[in-house]
N, C-alpha and C positions, 0 to 999 in steps of 0.2 A: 394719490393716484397710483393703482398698482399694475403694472405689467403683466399680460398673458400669452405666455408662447401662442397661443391658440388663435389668438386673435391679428397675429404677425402676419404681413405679408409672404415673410418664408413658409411659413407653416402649410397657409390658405394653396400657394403656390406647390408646395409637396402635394398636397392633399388630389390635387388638382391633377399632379402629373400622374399621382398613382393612381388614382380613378381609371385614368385614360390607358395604364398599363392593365389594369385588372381587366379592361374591357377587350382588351387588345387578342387579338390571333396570335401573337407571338407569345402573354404569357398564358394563354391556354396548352400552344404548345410545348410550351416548359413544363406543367404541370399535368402535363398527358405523358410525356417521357418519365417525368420524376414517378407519376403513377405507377407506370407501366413497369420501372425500374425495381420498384421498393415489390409490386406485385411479385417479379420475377425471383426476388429475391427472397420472398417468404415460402412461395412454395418449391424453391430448390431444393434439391437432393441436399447440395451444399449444406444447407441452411439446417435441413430436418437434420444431419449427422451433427451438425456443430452444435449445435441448441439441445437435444435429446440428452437424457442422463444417458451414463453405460448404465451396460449389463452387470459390471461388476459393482459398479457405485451405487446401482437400484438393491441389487440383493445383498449388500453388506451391511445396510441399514435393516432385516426382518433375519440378519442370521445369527447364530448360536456366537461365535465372536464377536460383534458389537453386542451382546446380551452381557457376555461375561466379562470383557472391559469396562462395561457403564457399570458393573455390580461392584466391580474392584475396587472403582474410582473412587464410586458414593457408599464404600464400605464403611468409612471412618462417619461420614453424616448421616448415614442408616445405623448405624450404632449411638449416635448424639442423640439422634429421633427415641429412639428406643428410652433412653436414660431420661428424655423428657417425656415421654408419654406414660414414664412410671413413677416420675416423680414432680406430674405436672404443677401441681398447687404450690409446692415452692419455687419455684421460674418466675408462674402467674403473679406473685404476689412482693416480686423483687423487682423494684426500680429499675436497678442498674442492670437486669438481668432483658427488662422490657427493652430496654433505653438497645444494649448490643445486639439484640433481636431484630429490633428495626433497623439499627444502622447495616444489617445483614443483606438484609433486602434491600438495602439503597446501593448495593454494592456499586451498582455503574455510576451512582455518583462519584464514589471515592475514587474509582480509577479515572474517572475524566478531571478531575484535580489533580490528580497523583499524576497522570502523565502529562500535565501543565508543568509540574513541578521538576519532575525528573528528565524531560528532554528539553527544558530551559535552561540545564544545570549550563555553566562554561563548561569547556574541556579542561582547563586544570583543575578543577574543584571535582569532576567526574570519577568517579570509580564504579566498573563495573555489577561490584557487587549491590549497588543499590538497589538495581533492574531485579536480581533475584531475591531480594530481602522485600522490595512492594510486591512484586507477584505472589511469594509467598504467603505474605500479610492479606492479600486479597483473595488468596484463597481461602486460607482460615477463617477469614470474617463470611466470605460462602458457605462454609461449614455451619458458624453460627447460623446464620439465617437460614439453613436446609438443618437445624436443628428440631424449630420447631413450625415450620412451612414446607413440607413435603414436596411443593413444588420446586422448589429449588433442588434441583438437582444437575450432575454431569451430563451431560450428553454425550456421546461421540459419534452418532448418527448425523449432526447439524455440519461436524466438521469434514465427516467423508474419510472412504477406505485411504487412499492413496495419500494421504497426511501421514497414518498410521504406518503407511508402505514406506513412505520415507525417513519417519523416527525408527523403524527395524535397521534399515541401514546404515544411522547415522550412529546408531548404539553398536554395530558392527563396527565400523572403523573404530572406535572407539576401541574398542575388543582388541583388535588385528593392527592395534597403530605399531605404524614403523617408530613413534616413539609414545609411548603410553603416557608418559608423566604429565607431555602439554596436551595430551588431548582429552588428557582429563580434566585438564584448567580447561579448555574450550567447552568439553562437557554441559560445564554448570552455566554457558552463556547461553547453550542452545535448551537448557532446562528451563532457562527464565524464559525464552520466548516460547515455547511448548508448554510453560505454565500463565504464559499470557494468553494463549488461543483460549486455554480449553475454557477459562476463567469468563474470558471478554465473552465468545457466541454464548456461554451459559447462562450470565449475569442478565443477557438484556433481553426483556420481557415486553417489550411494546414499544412503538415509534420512537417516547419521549427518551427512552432510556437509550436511543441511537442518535437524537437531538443533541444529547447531554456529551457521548464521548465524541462527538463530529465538534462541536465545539469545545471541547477541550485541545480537540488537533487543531481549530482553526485560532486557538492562543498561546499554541505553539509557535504556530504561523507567524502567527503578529508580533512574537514575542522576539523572534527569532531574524525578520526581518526589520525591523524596527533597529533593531544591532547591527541588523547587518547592513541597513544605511548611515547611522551612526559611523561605520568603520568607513564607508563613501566618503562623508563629508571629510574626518579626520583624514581618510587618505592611507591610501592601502599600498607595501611594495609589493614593485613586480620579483617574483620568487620567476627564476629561471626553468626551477625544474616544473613547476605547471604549465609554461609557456615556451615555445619556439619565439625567441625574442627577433629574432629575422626575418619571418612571416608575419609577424603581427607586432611590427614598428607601430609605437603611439596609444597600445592598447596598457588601459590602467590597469591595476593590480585588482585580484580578486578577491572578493568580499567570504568570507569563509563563518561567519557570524560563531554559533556556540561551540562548533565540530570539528575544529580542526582543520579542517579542509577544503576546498572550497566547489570538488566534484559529492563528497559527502552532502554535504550542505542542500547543492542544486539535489540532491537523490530524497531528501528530504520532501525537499519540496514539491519535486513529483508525487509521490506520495500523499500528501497531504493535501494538496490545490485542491484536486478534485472533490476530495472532503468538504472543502470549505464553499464551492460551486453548489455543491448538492445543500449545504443549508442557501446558499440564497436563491435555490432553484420550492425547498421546502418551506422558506418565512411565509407568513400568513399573513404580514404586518408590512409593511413598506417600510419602517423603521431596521426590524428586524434585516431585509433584502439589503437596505443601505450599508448596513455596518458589517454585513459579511462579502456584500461587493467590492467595498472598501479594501476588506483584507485579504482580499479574492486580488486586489491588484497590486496590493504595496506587494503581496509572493511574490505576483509575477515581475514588478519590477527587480527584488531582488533576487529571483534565479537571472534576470537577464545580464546581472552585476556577476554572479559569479562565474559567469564566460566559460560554463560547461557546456560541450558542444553534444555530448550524449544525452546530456541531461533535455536539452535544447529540442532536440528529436524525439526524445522519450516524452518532453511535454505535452507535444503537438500529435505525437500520435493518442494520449490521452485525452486530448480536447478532442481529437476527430472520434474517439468512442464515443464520448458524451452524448453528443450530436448524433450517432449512429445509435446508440441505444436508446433516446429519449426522445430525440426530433429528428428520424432522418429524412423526414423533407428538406430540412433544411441543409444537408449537405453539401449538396454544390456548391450554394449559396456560401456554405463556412468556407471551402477551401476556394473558391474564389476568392471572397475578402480577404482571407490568408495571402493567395498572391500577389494579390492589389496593396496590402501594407508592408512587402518585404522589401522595396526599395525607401519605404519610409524610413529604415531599420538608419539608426545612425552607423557611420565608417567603421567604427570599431569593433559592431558585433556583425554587420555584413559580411568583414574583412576575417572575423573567426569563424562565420560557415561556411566562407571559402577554403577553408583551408581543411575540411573535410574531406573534400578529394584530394588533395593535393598529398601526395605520400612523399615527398621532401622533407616536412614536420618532422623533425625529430619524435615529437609525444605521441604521433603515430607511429614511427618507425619502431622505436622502442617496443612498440606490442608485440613485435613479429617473437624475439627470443622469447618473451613470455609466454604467448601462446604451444610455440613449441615446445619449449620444457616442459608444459602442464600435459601435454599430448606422448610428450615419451613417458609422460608418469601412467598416465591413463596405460600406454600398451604393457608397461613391466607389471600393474597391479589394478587393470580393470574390473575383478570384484567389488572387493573390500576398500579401495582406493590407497592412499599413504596413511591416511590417521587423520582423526578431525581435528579442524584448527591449520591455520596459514604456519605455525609454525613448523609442524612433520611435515609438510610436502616441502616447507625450506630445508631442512634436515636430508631429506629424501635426495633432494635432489644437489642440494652440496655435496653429500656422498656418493653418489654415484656421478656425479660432475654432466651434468643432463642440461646446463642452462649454459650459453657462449654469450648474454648481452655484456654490456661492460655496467650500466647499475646494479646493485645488488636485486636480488629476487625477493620481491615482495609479497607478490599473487600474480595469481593468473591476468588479470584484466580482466576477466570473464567471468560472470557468477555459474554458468553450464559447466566451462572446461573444470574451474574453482572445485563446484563439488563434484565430478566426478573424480577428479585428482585426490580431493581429500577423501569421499565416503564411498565410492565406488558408484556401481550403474544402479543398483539397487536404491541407494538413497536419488539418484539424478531421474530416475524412473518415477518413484513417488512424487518427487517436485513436480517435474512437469502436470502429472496425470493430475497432482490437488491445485495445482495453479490453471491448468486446464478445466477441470471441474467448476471448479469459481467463476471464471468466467463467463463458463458455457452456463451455468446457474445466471448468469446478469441476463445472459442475455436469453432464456427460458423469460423471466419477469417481465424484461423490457417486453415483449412482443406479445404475448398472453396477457398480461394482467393491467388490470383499472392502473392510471395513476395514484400512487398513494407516496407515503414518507418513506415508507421499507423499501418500495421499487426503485424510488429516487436514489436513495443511498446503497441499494445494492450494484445499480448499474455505475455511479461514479466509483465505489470501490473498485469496481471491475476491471473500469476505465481507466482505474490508478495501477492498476496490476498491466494491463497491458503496456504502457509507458513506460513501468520501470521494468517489465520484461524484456523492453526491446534498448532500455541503455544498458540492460544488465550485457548486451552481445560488447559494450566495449569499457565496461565498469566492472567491478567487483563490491556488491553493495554492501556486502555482508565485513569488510574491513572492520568495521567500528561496532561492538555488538550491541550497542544503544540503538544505532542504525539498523539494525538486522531485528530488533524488537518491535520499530517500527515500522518495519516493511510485514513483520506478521501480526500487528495489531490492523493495520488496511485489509488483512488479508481474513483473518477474523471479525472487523465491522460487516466488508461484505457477506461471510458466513451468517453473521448472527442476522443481517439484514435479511436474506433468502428463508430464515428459518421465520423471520415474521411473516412474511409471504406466503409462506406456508401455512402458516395458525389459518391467515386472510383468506384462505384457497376454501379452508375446512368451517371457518368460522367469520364469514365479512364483515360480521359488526365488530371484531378482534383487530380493529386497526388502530385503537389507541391503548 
């Protein structure tokens, strides 16, 4: 004899009350406000400015600079082309020559492996330069396959002017660093993520190929906290300097899984959640929904282990895009249930978002010196900044004795004050305007366009930018540059996701 939810008295009894609510005057009038609400809000001024491409962003894709950056780029594979188009029959007729061909065009395979692989690493077995040895191998293998596939090529139209505006800056400080030697080692960290953009929006050519690296982040995820319950059970100390031990009596150590860190870690996983949301919002299969809801939750249990309280904010404002780009009927609805389960929250993480207000916290107090030094650096050298890399604005500012806390100066806290301090206004102008663009890109999809795999995953990327935009006000994400690869690999899925949307705009049957 087998059991049927359906056939339960609970069930019959739901069914029953919700009947009587659907019929009900009170939820017509919910659903005449929520109308009325979502109406007002698509045809606002608001709305039309935030949604709308610029002027600048519209005509930098049709002009004479993105012409002759995309020629520069694909100069080396317009010359491969060349070499096979004249020497085709020996190519054709090599095995192994077949065999690297293809694997050229699977490129988004190799990177949704590769970044399984390389943001699994621990932190002592880590070394930066891995991040720039796969991107560059991934580009190369792009090459091969835009050797003899003409469609493979660079784009820099997918990624947007103000990307561009920000790599002119960031090659400025560089130039102008108050110390040149380390901002040349930071150089090559910000080369590896500039060669992960251009590589990731280029590579992917159709839904499945955004399937492919979404699940690659989401076995991260799993990989990642998986360990980082692992470190739960074993038992984590409390580290003083992450925690005000006197405000938050009783709370266990935090879980820091492969990064070191255990505000890292939670940054991460902002990052990446919503990825993993958007495959079980895309499974087709109920199998598929199950195993990415699964690791849709063990994340969330393990940010809620690592007692990052930016992180914590920056989630939840990522969950409330979601729901505002894909279902904003259902908003109310989500932050209500939000209020209604925050006294379910156990003692210890209730007892860490109170202590958000509470400027007693020393881990708060501590911000204030930081942010002021990063702000006398900004007013001595608000062009060009100090030099890129955390370690010239430390230089910077031990020399001219610009910081009064009593810990040493690490960064700013802040990823705004951060890069204005190191690359000046010019590179902090690009960031915003291509992290602005992006967004305003989710949400052009979301509100125009059919549901599809591209819209799905460009509004959660979007969603991910937004949350870690708003921990960035009390984080500095970019500490760790495996971490900073990963915040422009989300920031590249949602590009290359807009750019399928795009084919889909020109082309509707181009949605696989």
């Amino acid at each position: 004899m087998t059991f049927s939810l359906k056939d339960s008295l609970l069930y019959r009894l739901m069914m029953v009350v919700l009947g009587e609510y659907r019929a009900s005057r009170v939820c017509a009038t919910i659903e005449g406000v929520i109308e009325w609400g979502l109406t007002q809000v698509k045809t606002s001024k608001w709305m039309d400015v935030t949604c709308r491409e610029g002027i600048m962003a519209k005509a930098f894709t049709d002009s004479w600079l993105c012409w002759l950056l995309t020629c520069l780029v694909n100069l080396p594979v317009m010359a491969l082309h060349w070499l096979y188009s004249h020497t085709k029959s020996v190519w054709d007729n090599s095995f192994f020559a077949n065999l690297v061909f293809q694997m050229g065009t699977e490129t988004a395979i190799g990177q949704s492996w590769l970044i399984l692989l390389l943001w699994c690493i621990p932190f002592a077995y880590w070394n930066n330069a891995y991040s720039l040895m796969a991107f560059v191998l991934l580009t190369a293998l792009f090459y091969v396959g835009g050797m003899r596939y003409k469609s493979l090529r660079f784009e820099f139209s997918d990624i947007g002017w103000y990307w561009l505006v920000m790599l002119f800056g960031t090659g400025l400080s560089v130039v102008c660093s108050y110390d040149s030697e380390t901002s040349w080692r930071f150089f090559w960290y910000h080369l590896s993520a500039a060669l992960l953009v251009l590589v990731t929006v280029s590579v992917v050519q159709n839904s499945r190929d955004l399937i492919r690296l979404a699940v690659g982040a989401g076995g991260v995820v799993l990989g990642s906290s998986l360990y980082a319950v692992y470190q739960r059970i074993q038992g984590v100390e409390v580290v003083s300097a992450y925690v005000d031990l006197d405000l938050n009596e009783g709370m266990p150590g935090r879980v820091e899984s492969f990064f070191d860190n255990p505000n890292t870690f939670a940054q991460v996983l902002i990052l990446l959640l919503p990825l993993v949301l958007g495959l079980v919002l895309c499974s087709r299969h109920w199998f598929g929904k199950l195993v990415a809801g699964g690791v849709f939750c063990i994340g969330c249990g393990a940010l809620a282990m690592t007692y990052g309280r930016a992180a914590w904010v920056g989630m939840a404002v990522a969950l409330v895009m979601v729901v505002f780009f894909l279902k904003p009927r259902w908003l109310p609805l989500f932050v209500v249930l939000g209020l209604v389960c925050l006294p379910l929250l156990p003692d210890t993480i209730w007892n860490r978002i109170l202590t958000i207000f509470d400027f007693s916290d020393t881990s708060t107090t501590s911000r204030i010196p930081l942010f002021l030094a990063a702000i006398e650096v900004i007013k001595l050298e608000p062009i060009h900044g100090a030099g890129l890399g955390t370690a010239a604005v430390q230089a910077y500012i031990e020399d001219y004795q610009l910081y009064t806390g009593t810990a040493p100066f690490v960064h700013a806290h802040n990823l705004y004050l951060q890069i204005w301090a190191e690359q000046g206004i010019l590179a902090l102008v690009g960031f915003l305007g291509a992290m602005g663009w992006m967004i305003k890109g989710a949400g052009r999809v979301a509100w125009n366009q059919a549901p599809s795999v591209a819209r799905t995953m460009a509004c959660c990327g979007g969603a991910a930018l937004c949350g870690i935009l708003v921990a960035c006000l009390a984080d500095y994400v970019w500490t760790y540059p495996r971490v900073m690869c990963i915040f422009w690999f989300v920031f590249a899925l949602t590009g290359a996701s807009l750019k399928i949307c795009k084919k889909s705009e020109n082309n509707p049957c181009n949605l696989l």
